[in-house]
GUBA-82481 format. One record per residue (C-alpha): x, y, z. Coordinates in steps of 0.001 Angstrom, whole numbers, plus 524288, in hexadecimal, padded with zeros to 5 digits. Example, Ala and Ser with C-alpha at 12.3 -4.5 7.8 and 13.67 -1.06 7.14 Angstrom:
+-------+-------+-------+
:    px :    py :    pz :
+-------+-------+-------+
: 8300C : 7EE6C : 81E78 :
: 83566 : 7FBDC : 81BE4 :
+-------+-------+-------+
//
This chain:
+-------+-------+-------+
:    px :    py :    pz :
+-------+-------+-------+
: 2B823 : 7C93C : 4462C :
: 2B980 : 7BD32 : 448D6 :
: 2B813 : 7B954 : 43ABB :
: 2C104 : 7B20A : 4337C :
: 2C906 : 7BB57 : 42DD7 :
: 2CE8A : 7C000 : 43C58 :
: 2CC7E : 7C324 : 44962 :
: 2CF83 : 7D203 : 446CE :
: 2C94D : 7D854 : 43A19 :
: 2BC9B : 7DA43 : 43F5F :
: 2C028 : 7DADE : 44CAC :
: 2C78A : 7E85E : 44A96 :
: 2B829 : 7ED2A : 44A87 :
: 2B585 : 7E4F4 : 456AA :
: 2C030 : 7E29E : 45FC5 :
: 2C4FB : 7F008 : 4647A :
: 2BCC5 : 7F6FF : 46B48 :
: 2C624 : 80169 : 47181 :
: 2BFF8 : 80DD4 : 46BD3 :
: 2C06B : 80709 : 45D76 :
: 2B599 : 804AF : 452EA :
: 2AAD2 : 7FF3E : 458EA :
: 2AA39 : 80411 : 465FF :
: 2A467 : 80F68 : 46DB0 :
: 2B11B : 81571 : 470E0 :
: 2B925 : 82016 : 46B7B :
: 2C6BA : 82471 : 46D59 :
: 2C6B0 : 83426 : 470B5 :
: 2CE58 : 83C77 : 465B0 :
: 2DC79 : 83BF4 : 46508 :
: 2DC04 : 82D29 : 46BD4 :
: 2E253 : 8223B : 46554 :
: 2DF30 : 8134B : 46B3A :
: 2E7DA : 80957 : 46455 :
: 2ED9D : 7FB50 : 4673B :
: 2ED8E : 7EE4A : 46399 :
: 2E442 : 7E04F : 46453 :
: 2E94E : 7D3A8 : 46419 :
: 2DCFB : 7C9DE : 45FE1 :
: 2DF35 : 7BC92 : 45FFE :
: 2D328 : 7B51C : 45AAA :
: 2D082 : 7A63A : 458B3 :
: 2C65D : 79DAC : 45219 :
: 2C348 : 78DEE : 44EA5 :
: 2B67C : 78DB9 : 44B6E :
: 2AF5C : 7968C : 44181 :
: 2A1FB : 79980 : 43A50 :
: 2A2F6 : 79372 : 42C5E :
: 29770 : 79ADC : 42924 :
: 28DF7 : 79754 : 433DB :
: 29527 : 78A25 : 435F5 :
: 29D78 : 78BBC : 4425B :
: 2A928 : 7819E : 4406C :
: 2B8DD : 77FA0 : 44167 :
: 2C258 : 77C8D : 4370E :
: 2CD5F : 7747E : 43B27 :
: 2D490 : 77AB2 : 42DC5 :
: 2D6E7 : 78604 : 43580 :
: 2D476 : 783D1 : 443C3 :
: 2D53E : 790A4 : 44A55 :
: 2D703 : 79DB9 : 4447F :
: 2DE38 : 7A695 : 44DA2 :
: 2DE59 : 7B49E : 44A54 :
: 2E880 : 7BE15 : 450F9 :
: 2E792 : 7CC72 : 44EA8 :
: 2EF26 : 7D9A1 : 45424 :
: 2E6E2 : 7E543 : 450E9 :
: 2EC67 : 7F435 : 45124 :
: 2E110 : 7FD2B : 4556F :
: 2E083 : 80C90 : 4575B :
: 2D673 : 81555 : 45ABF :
: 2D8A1 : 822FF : 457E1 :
: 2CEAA : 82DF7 : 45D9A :
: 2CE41 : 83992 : 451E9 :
: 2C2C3 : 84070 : 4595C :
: 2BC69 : 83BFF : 46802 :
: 2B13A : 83701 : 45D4C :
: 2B872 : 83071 : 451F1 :
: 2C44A : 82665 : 45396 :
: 2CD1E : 81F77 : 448EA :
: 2CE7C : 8112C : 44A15 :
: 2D713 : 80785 : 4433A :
: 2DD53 : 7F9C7 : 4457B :
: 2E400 : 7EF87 : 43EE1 :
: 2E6E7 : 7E1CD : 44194 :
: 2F0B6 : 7D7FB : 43F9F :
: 2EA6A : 7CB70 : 43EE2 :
: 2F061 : 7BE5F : 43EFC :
: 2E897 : 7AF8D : 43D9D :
: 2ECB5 : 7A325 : 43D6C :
: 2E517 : 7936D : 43E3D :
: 2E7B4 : 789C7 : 44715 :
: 2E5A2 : 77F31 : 43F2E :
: 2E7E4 : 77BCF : 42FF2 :
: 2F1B4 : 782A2 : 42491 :
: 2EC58 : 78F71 : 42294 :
: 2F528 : 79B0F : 42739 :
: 2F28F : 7A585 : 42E8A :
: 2F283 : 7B483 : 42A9F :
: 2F6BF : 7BFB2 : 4303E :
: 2FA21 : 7CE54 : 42CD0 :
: 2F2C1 : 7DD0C : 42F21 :
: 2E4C9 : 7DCAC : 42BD9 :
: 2DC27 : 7E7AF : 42BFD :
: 2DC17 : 7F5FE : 42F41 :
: 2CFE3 : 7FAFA : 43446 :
: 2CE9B : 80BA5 : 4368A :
: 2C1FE : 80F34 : 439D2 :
: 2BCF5 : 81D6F : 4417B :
: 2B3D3 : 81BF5 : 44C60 :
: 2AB57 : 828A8 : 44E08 :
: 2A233 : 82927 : 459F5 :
: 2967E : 83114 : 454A3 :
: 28DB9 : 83173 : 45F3F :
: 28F25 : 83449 : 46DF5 :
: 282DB : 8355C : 477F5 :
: 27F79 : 83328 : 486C8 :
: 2740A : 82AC7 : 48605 :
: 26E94 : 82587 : 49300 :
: 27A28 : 823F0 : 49C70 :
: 2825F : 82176 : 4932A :
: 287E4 : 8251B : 48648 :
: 285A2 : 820AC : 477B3 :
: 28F5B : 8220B : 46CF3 :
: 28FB8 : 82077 : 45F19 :
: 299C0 : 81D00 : 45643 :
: 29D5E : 81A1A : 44765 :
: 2A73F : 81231 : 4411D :
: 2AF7D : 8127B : 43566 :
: 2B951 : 8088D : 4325A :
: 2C128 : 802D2 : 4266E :
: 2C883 : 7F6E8 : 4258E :
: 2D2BE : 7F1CC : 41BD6 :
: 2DD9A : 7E822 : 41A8A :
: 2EB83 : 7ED51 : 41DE7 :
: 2F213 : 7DFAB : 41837 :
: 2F26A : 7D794 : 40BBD :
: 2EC1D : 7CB3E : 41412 :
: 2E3BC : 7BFDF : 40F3B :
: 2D672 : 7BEBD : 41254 :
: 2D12B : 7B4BA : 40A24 :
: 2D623 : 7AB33 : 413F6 :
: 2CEE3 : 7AA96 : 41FF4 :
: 2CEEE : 7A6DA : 42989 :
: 2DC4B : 7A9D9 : 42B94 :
: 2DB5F : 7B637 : 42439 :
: 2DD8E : 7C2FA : 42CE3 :
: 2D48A : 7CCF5 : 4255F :
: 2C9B9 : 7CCF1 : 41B93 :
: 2D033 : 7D6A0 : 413E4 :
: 2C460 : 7E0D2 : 4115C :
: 2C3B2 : 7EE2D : 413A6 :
: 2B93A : 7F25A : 41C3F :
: 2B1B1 : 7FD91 : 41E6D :
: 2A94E : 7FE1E : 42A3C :
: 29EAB : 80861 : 4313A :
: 29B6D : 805E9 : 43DF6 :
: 29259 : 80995 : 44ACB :
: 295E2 : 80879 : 45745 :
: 28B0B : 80C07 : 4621B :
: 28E34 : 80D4B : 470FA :
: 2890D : 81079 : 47F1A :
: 29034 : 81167 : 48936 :
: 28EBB : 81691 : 497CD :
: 29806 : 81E3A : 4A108 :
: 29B3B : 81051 : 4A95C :
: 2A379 : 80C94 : 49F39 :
: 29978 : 801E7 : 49920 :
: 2955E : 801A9 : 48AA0 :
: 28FD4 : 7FC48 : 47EB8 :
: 2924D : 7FAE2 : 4727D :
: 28B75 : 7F607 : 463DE :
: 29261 : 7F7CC : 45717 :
: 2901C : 7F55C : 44A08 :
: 29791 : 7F679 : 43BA1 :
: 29525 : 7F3BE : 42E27 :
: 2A295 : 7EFCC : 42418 :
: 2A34C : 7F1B9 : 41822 :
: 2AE6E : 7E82E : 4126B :
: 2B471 : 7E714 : 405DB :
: 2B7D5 : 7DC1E : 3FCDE :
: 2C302 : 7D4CF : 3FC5D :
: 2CB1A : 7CDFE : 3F190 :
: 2CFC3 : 7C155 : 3F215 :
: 2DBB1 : 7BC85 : 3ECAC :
: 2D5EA : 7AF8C : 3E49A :
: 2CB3B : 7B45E : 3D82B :
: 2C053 : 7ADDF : 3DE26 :
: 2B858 : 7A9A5 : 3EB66 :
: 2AD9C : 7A0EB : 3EFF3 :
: 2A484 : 7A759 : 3FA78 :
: 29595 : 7A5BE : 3FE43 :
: 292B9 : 79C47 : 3F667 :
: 299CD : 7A47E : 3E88C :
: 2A57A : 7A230 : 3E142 :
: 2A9E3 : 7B159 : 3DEEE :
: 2B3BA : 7B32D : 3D414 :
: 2BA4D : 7BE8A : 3D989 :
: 2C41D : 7C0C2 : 3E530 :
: 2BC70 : 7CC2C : 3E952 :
: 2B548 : 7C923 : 3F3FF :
: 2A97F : 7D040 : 3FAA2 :
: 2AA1C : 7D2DD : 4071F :
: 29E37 : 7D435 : 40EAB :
: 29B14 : 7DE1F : 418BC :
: 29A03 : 7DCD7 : 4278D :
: 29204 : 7E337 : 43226 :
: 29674 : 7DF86 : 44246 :
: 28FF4 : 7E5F7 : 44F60 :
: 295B9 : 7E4B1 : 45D59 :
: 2904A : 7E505 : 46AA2 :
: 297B8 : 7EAE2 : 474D4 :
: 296D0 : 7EDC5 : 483A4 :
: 2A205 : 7F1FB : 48BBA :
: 2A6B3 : 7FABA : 497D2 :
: 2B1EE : 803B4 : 497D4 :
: 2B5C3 : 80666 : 4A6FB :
: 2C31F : 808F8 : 4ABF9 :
: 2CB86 : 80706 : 4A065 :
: 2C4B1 : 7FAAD : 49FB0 :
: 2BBCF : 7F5A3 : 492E6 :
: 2B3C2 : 7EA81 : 493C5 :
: 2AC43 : 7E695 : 485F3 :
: 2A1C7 : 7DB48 : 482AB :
: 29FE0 : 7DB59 : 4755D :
: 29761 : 7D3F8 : 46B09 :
: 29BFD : 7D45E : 45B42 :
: 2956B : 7D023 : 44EDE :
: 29827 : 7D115 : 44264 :
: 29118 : 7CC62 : 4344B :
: 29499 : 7CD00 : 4285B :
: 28A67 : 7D0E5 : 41C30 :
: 28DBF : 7C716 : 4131D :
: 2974A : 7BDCB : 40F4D :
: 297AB : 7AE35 : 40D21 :
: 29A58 : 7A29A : 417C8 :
: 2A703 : 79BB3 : 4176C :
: 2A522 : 78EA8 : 4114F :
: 2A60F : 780F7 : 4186A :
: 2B40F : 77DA1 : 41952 :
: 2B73C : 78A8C : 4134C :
: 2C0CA : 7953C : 41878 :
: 2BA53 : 7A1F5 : 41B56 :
: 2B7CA : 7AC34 : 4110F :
: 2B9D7 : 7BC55 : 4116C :
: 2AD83 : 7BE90 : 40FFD :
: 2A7FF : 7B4F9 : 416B4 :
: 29C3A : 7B9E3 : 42199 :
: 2A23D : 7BBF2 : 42CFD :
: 29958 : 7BE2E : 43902 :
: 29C92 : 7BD70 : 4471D :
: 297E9 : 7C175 : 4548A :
: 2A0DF : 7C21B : 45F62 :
: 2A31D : 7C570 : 46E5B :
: 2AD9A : 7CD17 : 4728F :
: 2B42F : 7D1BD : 48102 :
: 2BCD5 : 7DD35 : 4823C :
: 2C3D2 : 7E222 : 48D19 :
: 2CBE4 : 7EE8C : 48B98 :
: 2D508 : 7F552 : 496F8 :
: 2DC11 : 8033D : 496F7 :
: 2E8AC : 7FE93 : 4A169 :
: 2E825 : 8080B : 4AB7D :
: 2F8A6 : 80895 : 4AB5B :
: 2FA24 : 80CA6 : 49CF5 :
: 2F163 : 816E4 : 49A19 :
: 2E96E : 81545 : 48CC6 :
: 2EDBA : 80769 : 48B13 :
: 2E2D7 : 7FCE3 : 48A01 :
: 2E41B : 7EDB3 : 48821 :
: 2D7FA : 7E701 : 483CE :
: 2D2C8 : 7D83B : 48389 :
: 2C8F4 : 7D39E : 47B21 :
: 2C2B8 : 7C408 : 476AF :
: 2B795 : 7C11C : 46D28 :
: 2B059 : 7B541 : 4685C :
: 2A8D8 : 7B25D : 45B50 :
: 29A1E : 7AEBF : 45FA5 :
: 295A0 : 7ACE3 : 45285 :
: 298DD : 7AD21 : 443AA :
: 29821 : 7AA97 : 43647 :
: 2A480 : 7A7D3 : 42F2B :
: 2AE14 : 7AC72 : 43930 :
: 2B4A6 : 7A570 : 444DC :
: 2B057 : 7A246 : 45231 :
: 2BB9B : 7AB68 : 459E4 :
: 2C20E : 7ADC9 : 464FF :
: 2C8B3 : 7BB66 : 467AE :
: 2D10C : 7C1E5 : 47110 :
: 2D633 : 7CE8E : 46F60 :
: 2E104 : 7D5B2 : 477E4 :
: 2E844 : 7E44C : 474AA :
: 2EC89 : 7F169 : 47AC1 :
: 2E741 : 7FE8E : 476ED :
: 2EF0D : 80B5D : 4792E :
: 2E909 : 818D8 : 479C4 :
: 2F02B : 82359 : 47578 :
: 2E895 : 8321D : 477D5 :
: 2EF5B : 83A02 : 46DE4 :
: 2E763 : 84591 : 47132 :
: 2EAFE : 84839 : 47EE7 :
: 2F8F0 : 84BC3 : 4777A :
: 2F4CC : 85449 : 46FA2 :
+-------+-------+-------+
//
């Protein structure tokens, strides 16, 4: 998201859009979609609050991750989603070390509860349930470089879409998460302006919408999308400071995809993606690119 804390946490709710959380596509039952993205992502300059600046202490933050997604279809109208990434960052410039290790596993079910021709086209509903939580014992109370907040999150989410029979289609999105606190290993922290005697930390929660308008034609998918996220609450990082967990962390970011089913191995896909950071608050100004293969596998048709 392009935060700090890594170029994949947050983008496991924005970066796939192959029949995943927050698009208007389903897999039919007995379906399962499943591959892997390799994200690198790269930053210099950042949003110390609403100061945009560099820091030759650190130079530039590279973030690598390889994420695991599947997509299973229970019903034609309720899938079963997960992923989990392996994240790895490093800085170009100074003495602190890099991290790397699993992250976070996010399962979530994707029910499409509502379905109508409307003008010459059709209009679907769907709702999204999702939970995240750390699979490893990593650090986060050292960001940049860290690879995960380390909160569990709950999220609910609405997804709204049109789309016509030519293959074109759009798409706006929207989810609130609810994310607990975290504990810090040290018995106190300074944040907002407060000294807190206590290594529990709240974490505040965070609300994000997309924009999206694509076309699906001949195995082909084409995507032009527009992300933003805020967060309700939560302190600036301090001048000369290293960033916070709980810091606010609000971006908005453009993002191409380009997705292809190869005509000479049926069900297999490859897909392309790059993003850039417009805006933000606390977060770094990044560059993405995003490359992976997706397999279908239709376990019903063997039945």
């Amino acid at each position: 998201m392009k935060s700090f804390y890594t170029a994949a946490c947050m983008l496991l709710f924005f970066y796939t859009h192959a029949q995943t959380i927050q698009d208007g596509l389903m897999m039919p039952k007995g379906d399962l979609c499943t591959g892997f993205l390799f994200t690198h992502d790269r930053w210099t300059n950042y949003w110390e609050g609403t100061l945009k600046r560099e820091n030759g202490n650190i130079g530039t933050i590279t973030t690598n991750s390889l994420t695991w997604l599947g997509n299973y279809g229970i019903t034609d109208k309720i899938n079963f989603v997960a992923m989990l990434p392996y994240v790895s960052t490093r800085a170009s410039q100074g003495v602190l070390s890099g991290m790397q290790g699993l992250q976070d596993l996010t399962l979530a079910v994707k029910f499409n509860a509502l379905e109508k021709s409307l003008g010459r086209g059709t209009f679907r509903g769907f709702v999204v349930g999702s939970y995240a939580t750390p699979v490893s014992d990593y650090s986060f109370d050292f960001l940049p470089l860290s690879i995960g907040l380390g909160t569990q999150r709950v999220s609910g989410r609405v997804t709204l879409n049109y789309s016509w029979p030519n293959g074109w289609y759009v798409n706006g999105t929207t989810a609130y998460t609810w994310r607990s606190n975290v504990t810090l290993d040290r018995p106190s922290y300074y944040s907002d302006g407060q000294n807190f005697l206590t290594n529990e930390v709240w974490m505040p929660n965070v609300m994000d919408f997309s924009f999206m308008a694509g076309r699906i034609k001949n195995g082909l998918e084409l995507i032009l999308a527009y992300h933003q996220q805020n967060t309700l609450g939560g302190g600036d990082i301090r001048r000369q400071d290293m960033p916070f967990v709980s810091n606010r962390m609000n971006f908005s970011r453009v993002e191409a995809t380009a997705m292809y089913y190869l005509p000479m191995i049926k069900n297999l896909a490859v897909r392309a993606q790059t993003g850039y950071t417009l805006a933000g608050r606390n977060v770094g100004q990044s560059f993405y690119v995003t490359a992976g293969v997706l397999y279908t596998f239709h376990f019903s048709k063997k039945l």
